[in-house]
C-alpha positions as CSV (number, residue, x, y, z in Angstrom):
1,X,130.8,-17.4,105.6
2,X,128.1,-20.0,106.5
3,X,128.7,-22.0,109.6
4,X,129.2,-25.4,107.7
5,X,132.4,-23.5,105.7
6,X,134.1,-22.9,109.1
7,X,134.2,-26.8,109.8
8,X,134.8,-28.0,106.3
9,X,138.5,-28.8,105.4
10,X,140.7,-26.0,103.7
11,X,141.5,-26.7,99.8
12,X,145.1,-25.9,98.4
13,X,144.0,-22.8,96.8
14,X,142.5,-21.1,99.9
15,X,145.7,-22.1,102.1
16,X,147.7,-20.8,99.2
17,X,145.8,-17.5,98.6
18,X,145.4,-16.7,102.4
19,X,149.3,-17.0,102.8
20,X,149.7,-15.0,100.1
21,X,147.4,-12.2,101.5
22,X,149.8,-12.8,104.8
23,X,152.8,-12.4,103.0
24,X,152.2,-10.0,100.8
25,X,150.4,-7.5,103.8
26,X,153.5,-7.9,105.7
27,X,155.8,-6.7,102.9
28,X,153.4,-3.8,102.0
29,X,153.7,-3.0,105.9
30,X,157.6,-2.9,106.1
31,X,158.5,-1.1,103.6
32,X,157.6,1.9,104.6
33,X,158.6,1.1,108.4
34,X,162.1,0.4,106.8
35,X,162.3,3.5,104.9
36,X,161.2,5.4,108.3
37,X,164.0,3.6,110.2
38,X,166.4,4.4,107.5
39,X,165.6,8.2,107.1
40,X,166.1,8.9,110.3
41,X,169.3,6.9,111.7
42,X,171.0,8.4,108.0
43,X,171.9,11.5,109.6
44,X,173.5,9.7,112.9
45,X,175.6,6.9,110.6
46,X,176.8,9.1,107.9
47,X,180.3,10.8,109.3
48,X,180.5,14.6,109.7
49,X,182.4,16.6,107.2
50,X,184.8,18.7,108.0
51,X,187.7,16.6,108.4
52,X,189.9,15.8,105.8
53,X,188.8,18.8,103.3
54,X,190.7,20.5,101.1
55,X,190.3,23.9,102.3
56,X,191.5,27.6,101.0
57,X,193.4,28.6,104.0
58,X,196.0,32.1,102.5
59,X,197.2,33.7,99.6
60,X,201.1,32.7,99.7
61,X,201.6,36.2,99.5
62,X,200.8,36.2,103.4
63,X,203.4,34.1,104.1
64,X,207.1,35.5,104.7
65,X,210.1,34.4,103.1
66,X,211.8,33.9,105.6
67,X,210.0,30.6,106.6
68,X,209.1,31.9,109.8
69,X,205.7,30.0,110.4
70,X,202.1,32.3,110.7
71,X,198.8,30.8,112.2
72,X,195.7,30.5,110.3
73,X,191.7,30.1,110.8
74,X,190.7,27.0,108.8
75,X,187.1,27.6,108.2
76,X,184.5,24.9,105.8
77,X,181.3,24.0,105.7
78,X,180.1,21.5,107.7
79,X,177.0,18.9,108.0
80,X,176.5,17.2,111.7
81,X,173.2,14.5,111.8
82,X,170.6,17.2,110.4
83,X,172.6,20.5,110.6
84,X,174.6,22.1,107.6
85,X,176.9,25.1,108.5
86,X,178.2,27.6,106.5
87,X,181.5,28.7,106.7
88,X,182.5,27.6,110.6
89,X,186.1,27.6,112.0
90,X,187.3,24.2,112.4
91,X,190.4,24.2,113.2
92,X,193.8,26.1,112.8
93,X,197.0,25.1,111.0
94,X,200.8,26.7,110.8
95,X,201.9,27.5,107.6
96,X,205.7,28.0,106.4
97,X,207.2,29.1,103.5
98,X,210.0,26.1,102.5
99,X,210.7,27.3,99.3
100,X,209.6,30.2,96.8
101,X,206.6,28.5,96.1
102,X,206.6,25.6,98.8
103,X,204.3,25.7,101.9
104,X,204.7,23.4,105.1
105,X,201.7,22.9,107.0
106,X,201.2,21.7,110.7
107,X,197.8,21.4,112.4
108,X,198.2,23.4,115.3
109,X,196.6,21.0,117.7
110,X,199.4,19.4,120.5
111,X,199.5,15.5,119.4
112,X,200.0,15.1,123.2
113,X,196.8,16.3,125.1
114,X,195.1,18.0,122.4
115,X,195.9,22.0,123.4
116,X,197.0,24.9,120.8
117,X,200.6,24.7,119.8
118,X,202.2,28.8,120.1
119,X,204.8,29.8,117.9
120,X,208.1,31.2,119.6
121,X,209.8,33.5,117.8
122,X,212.8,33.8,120.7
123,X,213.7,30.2,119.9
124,X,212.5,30.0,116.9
125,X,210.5,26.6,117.5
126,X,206.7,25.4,118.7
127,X,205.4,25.2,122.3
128,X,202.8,24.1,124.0
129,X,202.1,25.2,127.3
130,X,199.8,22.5,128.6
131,X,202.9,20.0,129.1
132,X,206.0,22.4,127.5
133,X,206.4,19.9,124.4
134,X,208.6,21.6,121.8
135,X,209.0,21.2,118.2
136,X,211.2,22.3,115.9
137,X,209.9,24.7,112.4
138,X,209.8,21.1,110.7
139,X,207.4,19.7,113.5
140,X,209.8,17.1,114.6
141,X,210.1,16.9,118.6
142,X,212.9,19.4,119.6
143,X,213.4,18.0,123.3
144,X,214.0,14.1,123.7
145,X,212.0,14.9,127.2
146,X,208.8,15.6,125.9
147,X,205.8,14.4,126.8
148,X,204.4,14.2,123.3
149,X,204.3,10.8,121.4
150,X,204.7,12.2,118.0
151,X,205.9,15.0,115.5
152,X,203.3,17.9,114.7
153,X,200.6,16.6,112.5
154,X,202.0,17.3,109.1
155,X,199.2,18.7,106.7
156,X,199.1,18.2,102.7
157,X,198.8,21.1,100.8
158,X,198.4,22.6,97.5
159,X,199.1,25.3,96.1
160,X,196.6,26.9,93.1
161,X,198.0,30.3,91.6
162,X,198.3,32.3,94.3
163,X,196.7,30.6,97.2
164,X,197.6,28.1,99.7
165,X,195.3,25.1,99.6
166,X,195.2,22.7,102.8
167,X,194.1,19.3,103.4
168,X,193.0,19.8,106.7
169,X,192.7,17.2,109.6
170,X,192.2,16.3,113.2
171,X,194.0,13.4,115.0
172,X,193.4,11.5,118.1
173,X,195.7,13.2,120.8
174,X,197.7,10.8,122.9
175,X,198.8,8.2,120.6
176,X,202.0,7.4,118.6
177,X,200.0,6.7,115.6
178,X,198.7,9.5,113.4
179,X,194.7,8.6,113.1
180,X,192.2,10.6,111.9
181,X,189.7,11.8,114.8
């Protein structure tokens, strides 16, 4: 530039194409910075698996029937911010025969404060020990006196051939309301 251009007045054209330069270099510069940004907060927004899957959890053979209730692992894969895992334990459900090919499931998770529910054969109901909640084989609240706000979380299930299929969940402890954790 000569030193006279630096005083003269600037025309449409150079206003128009030096804004242009401006705009366009700070689109060109945040793109990428937004795709950055995005890539790595994906793994912290997206919600971990696990909950809420449809799960292979016994062959119905496994199950007596009698409708006395067993305990069973519930194991899936799971994918937490960047980590995938392979066949982990996530929880444990009961399962009961109800019919010759019916299944009721219960997570086995105390709505109340959150400990493992026992089975007990002697009365032939649910306990847990961390409060002595009871509940009857159909997950209701056996004593009017306990502690817990709701019935035993109820599971779907399915069954395919010969297998018990479960739609396993966990769900805030402490509450009336049945939400998923």
């Amino acid at each position: 530039m000569h030193e006279s251009s630096l005083n003269e007045p600037l025309t449409r054209r150079e206003i128009f194409k030096r804004g242009a330069a401006i705009v366009l270099g700070v689109v060109v510069s945040l793109v990428p910075a937004v795709a950055g940004v995005v890539v790595l907060l994906d793994p912290a927004r997206r919600r971990s698996s696990g909950n809420g899957l449809l799960v292979p959890v016994a062959p119905l053979a496994a199950l007596p029937a009698d409708g006395v209730p067993r305990k069973f692992s519930v194991t899936a894969n799971r994918t937490d911010a960047w980590n995938k895992y392979t066949d982990v334990p996530v929880g444990a459900v009961y399962l009961r025969r109800t019919g010759p090919k019916t299944v009721a499931a219960f997570n086995a998770i105390c709505p109340h404060a959150g400990g493992f529910i026992n089975y007990e054969a002697q009365c032939q109901c649910f306990h847990c020990p961390l409060h002595n909640s009871q509940f009857a084989l159909d997950g209701s609240i056996q004593d009017p006196r306990s502690p817990s706000p709701r019935p035993m979380d109820s599971l779907p299930v399915e069954i395919r051939g010969d297998e018990i299929w479960v739609r396993f969940e966990n769900f805030q402890a402490g509450i009336r309301q049945k939400i998923p954790a």
